[in-house]
C-alpha positions in Angstrom: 14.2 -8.1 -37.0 13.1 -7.4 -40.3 11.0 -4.1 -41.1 9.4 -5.5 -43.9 8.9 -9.1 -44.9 8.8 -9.8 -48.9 6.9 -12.8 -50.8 8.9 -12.6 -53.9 8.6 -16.5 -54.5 7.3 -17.1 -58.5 8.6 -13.3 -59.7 11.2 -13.4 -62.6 13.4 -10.7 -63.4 12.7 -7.4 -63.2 10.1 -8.3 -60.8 12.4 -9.0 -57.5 14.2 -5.9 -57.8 11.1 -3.7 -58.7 9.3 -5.2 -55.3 12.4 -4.4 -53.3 13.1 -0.8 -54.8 9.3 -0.1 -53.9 9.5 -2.1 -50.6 12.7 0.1 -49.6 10.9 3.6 -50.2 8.7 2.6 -47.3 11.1 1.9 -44.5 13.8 4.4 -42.6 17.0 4.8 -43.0 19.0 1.6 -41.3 15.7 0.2 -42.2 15.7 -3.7 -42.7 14.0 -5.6 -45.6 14.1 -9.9 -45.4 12.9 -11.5 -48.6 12.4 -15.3 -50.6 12.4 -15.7 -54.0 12.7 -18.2 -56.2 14.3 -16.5 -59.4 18.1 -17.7 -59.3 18.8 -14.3 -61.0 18.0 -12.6 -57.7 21.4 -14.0 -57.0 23.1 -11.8 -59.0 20.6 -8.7 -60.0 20.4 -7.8 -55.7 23.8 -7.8 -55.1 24.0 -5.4 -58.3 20.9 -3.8 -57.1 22.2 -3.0 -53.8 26.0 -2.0 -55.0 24.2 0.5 -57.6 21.9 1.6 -55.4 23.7 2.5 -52.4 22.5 0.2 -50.0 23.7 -2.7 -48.1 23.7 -7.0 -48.6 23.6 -8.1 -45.6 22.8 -11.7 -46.1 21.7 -13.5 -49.4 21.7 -17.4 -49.5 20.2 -20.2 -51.4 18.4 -23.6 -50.1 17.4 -25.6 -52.8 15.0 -23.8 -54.7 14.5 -20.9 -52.2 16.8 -17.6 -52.3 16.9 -15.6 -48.8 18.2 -12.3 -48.7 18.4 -9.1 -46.3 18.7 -5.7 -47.4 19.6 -2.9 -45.1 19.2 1.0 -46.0 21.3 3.3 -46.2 20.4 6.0 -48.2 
């Protein structure tokens, strides 16, 4: 169960990874954060975001149009 929900659907880069670093100041550590966006540079800039950043992937996935992914922190 998610912590925090994000509408990141119609952002293009930065915007996606600016929303999550906010989003992730907010919840606890081992916190979860579930997004959708639509960007197909979220694809790449997260899993960067998250490597750099010290927290964890734990999902990302693309239907269509739509990109879901799940964040977990760890710092």
């Amino acid at each position: 169960m998610a912590d925090i929900v994000l509408d990141l659907k119609g952002l293009l880069c930065p915007m996606p990874v600016v929303k999550l670093a906010q989003a992730m100041k907010k919840v606890p550590v081992g916190g979860i954060i579930e997004a959708t966006a639509t960007d197909p540079g979220v694809l790449a800039d997260i899993p960067a975001w998250a490597k750099t950043s010290g927290n964890e992937l734990v999902e990302i996935g693309r239907q269509d149009k739509l990109i879901r992914f799940v964040v977990k922190r760890t710092k």
